[in-house]
N, C-alpha and C positions, 0 to 999 in steps of 0.2 A: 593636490595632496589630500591625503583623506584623514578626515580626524574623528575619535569615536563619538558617535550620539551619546544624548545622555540613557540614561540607565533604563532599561529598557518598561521596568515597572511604573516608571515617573511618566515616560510617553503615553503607556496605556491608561493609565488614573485622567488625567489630560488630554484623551481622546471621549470618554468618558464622560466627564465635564462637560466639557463641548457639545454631546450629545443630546445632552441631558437637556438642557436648557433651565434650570433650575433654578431660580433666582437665588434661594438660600444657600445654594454650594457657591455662591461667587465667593465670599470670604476663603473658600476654600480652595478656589479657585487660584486664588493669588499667593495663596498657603504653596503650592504645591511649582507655581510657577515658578517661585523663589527658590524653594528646593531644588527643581529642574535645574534654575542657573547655578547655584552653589555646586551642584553633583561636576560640572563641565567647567567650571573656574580656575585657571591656572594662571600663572604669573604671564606677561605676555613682554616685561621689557626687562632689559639689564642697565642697570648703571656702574662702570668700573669705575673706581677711584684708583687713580694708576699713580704708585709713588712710586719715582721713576728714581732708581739706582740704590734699590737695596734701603729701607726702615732698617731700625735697629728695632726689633722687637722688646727689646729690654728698655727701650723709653719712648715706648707705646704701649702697648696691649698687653706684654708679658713681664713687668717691671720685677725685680728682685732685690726691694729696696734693707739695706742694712747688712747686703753680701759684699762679698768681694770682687762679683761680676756686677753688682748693680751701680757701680760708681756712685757720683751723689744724686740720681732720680731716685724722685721718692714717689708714693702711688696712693690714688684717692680712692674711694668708695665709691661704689656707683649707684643706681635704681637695680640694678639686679643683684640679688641677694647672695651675699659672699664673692662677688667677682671684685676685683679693682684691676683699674688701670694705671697709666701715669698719669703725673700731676701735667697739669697745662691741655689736658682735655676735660675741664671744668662743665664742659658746656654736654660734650662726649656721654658725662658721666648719667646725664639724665635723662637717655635713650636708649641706656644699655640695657633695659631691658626686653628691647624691638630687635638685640642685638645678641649673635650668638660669636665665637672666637675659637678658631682653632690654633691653639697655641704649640702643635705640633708638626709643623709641616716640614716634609723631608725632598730635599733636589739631588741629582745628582748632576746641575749645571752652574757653578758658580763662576760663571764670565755673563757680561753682562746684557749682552745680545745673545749671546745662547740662553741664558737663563730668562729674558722675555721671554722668547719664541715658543720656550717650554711654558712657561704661566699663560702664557694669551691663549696656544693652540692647544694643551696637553700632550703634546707629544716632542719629544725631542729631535733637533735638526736632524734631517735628511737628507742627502744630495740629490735624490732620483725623486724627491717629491716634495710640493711646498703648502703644508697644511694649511688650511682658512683657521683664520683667529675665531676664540667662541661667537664674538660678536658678529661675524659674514656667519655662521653657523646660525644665530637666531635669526638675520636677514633669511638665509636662504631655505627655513624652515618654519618656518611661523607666516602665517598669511599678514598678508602688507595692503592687503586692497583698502583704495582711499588715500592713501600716502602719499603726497606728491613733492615731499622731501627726501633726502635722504632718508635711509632706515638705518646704516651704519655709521655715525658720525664720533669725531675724535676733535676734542679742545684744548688747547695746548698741547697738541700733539709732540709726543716726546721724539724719543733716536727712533723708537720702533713701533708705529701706530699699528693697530690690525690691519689685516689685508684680508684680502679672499682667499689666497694660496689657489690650489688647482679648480674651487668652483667660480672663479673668473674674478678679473679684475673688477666687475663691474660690483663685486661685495668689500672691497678697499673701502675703507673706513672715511666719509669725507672730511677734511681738516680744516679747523677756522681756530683765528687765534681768541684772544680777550672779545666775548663777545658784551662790549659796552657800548655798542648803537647797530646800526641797519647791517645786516650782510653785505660786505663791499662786493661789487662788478654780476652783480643780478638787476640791476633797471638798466630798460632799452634804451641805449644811447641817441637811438633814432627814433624819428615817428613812423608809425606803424606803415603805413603806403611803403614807405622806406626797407622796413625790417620785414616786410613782406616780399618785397623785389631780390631782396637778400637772400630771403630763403628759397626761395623761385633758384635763382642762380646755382645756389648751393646745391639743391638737387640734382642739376645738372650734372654737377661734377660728378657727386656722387656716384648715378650712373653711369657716366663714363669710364670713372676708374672701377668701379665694379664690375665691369664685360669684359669677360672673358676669366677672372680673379676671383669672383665670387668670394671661395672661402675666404681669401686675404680679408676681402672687404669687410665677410662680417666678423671676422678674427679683431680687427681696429675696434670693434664697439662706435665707432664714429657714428653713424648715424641714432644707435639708442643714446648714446651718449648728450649729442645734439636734443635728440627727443623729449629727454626728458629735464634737462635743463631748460626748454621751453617752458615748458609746463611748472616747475619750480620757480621760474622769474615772476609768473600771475597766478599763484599760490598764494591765499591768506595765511598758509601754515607757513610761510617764512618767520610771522610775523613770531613767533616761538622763539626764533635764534634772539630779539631784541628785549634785554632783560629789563631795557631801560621803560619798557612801557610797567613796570611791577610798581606798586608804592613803593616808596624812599621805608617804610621800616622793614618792608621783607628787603629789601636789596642792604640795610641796614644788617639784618640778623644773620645773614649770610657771610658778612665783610665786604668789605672796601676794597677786595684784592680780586684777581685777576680768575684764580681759583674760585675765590667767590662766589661770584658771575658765573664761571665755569660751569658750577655744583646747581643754580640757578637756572639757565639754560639748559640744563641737564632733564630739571625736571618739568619745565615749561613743554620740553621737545618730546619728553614720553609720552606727553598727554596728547599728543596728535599724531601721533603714530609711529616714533620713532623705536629701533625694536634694540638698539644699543647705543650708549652715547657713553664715550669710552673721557676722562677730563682729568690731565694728568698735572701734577706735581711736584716739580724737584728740583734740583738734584739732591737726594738722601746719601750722596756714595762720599760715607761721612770718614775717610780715611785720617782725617785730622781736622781736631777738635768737636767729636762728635757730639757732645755733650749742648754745644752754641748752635751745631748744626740740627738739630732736633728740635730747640724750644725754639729758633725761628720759625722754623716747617709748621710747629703745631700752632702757630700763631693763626697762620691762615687754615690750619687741615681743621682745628677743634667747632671753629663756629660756623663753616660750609659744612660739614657733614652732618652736625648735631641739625640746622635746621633744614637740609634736607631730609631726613630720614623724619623728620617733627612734622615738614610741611606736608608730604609723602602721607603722612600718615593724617592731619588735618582735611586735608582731601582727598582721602577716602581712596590712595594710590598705591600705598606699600603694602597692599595685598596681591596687587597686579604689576609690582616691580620688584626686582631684586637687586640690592645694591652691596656690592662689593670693593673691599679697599684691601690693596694689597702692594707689594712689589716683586722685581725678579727672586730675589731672598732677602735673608736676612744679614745678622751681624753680628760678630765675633762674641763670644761672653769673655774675652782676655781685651783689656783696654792696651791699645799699641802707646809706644814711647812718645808718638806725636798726640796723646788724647786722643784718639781715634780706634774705631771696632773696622777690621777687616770680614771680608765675606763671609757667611756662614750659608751652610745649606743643612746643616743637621738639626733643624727645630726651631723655626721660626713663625710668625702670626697669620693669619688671614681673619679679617673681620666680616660675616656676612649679615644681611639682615634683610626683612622682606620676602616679597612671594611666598613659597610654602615654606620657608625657613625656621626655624621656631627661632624663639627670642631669649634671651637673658643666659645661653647655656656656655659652657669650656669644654672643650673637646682636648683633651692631651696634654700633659705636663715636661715643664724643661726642667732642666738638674738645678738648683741652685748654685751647685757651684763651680757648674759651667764644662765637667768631665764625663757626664754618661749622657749615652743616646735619650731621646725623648721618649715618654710612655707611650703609647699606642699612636706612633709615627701615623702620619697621613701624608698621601702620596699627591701632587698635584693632578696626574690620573683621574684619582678617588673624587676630588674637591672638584672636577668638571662633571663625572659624571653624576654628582649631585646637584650640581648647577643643573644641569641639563633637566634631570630631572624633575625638581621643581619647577622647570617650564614646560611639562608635561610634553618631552621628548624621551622618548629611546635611545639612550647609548650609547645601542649595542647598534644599532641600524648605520647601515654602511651605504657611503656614496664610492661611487666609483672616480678615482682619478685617470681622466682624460691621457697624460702623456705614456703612462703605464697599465691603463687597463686594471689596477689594483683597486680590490674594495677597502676603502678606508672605514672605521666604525667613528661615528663621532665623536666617541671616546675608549679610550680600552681598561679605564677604571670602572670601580664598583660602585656605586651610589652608599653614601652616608646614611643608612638609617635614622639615625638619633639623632641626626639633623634637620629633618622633614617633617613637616607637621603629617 
């Protein structure tokens, strides 16, 4: 894949330099070296925060407290000026300024598997073709050299983890549940003499069933498959998934839960090369007693996120991550007879923060009282092709899908301006 050098004036000053042999230009030297990498610097991982079956935006991110749609949530202050959220993201509140919110987002998919497929992939179901989630999209776009883990991983994977869709199975999202000790069934069962005769053997087959079959053969993925779960069993970056090796107060500020861990692991695994680590949450499909169902959730959602995006940012990471929390949609602003908000797809949240994202900002407003469309609607489209974006990818740039020969674009929305540094 080719990706542009830096700026072409920065090369020639820096050839320059080099030339020179100057001792007095080294300060400037490093002046300029710095430059060079900032000119070429973009986000290079994603973290989704998947809340699986529909948030209620109204007791999270877009609360309307003292209405007749805001039921009894009430909404705190944050670090960014003029924004509040709800109460019970105490922790939330003072990082929202590393945090921007679009409190407009418009679906036209409110079932709950069609309405992933649309958030993961940006594009709505298709029968004649099966989109890769954004996450197999930063695998299969973003160089991975050195990575000898996964690059697409999913923790607590929910109904619908990402998948590759048509750029191959081999960008499926890998699934591990509560990561609270070693990665189960990666150490050799046997001693090496042992697991060498095995793989002796193993090739054999291989080749056999490959003669004559070829394409079948390499259609299985079996042997890269095989390959590189070698190479991942005697990998020190395993060592990522195990959160247990952290001090007792980072595994402390994160919580005690499962999500936790999850949000932890998250950011352990970006730092070694992982290029999306998708760590879900739920169920939010808060059809009855929505109000009980919410301040549980944010029990765990408030202090995994708050210190991720804190810790991200203590080491020097949430410029080269982007972290996102979101769900399929949102949720009713009419409370149902059982205490519960049914579907809503007409103006609901997305929280983003990191990479080139800018921080503290509100993109769109909902009605207060719950009967007109939202101001300057944003399209799930729109909110990929700024994702994308700020990973300093194109768009508009098209892969071809294998079973149809169709150029698909990575996305078919517009990039957010006012959300891009």
């Amino acid at each position: 894949m080719h990706f542009p050098s830096p700026h072409p004036s920065v090369l020639d000053r820096r050839r320059f330099l080099a030339a020179a042999g100057v001792s007095w230009l080294t300060p400037l030297a490093g002046l300029l070296a710095r430059e060079a990498e900032q000119t070429t610097q973009l986000a290079q991982s994603l973290i989704l925060i998947w809340l699986d079956g529909g948030p209620s935006q109204l007791e999270t991110f877009d609360p309307h407290p003292g209405t007749k749609i805001g039921g009894s949530t009430t909404a705190i202050a944050t670090k960014a000026k003029g924004v509040q959220i709800a109460s019970g993201f105490e922790q939330l509140a003072d990082q929202m300024d590393s945090v921007s919110l679009i409190r407009s987002m418009v679906s036209k998919e409110g079932d709950h598997e069609r309405g992933t497929y649309l958030m993961k992939t940006g594009y709505r179901p298709d029968p004649t073709v099966e989109h890769p989630s954004i996450g197999a999209i930063c695998c299969h776009e973003l160089p991975g050299a050195g990575t000898e883990i996964p690059r697409h991983i999913s923790i607590l994977a929910g109904h619908w983890p990402g998948r590759g869709g048509f750029l191959g199975g081999e960008f499926d999202a890998f699934q591990i549940d509560d990561p609270k000790g070693e990665l189960p069934d990666v150490s050799n069962p046997v001693k090496q003499t042992r697991d060498l005769a095995r793989a002796s053997d193993l090739e054999v087959l291989e080749r056999a069933f490959a003669r004559g079959r070829s394409n079948r053969a390499r259609a299985t993925l079996h042997r890269e498959t095989i390959s590189r779960a070698r190479v991942m069993m005697s990998s020190e970056q395993l060592r990522a998934f195990d959160v247990s090796r952290e001090p007792k107060a980072v595994l402390a500020a994160y919580g005690d839960t499962p999500f936790g861990r999850g949000c932890l692991a998250a950011r352990r695994l970006v730092e070694v090369g992982a290029r999306c680590v998708e760590v879900s949450l739920g169920s939010w499909d808060s059809h009855v007693n929505n109000h009980e169902v919410h301040r549980g959730h944010l029990k765990a959602l408030d202090p995994a996120l708050a210190a991720l995006i804190r810790d991200l940012k203590e080491r020097k990471r949430l410029d080269r991550t982007i972290v996102i929390c979101c769900g399929e949609f949102g949720r009713s602003p009419k409370i149902n007879l059982a205490g519960g908000r049914d579907h809503w797809t007409g103006g609901y949240s997305m929280a983003l923060a990191g990479g080139g994202i800018k921080g503290g900002l509100v993109l769109g407003e909902t009605d207060p009282e719950g009967t007109k469309d939202p101001t300057r609607p944003t399209s799930i489209e729109d909110a990929h092709a700024t994702i994308l974006t700020a990973l300093g990818l194109d768009p508009a740039k098209e892969n071809i899908a294998p079973a149809t020969g169709r150029p698909i674009k990575l996305s078919q929305g517009k990039a957010i301006r006012e959300l891009l540094v």
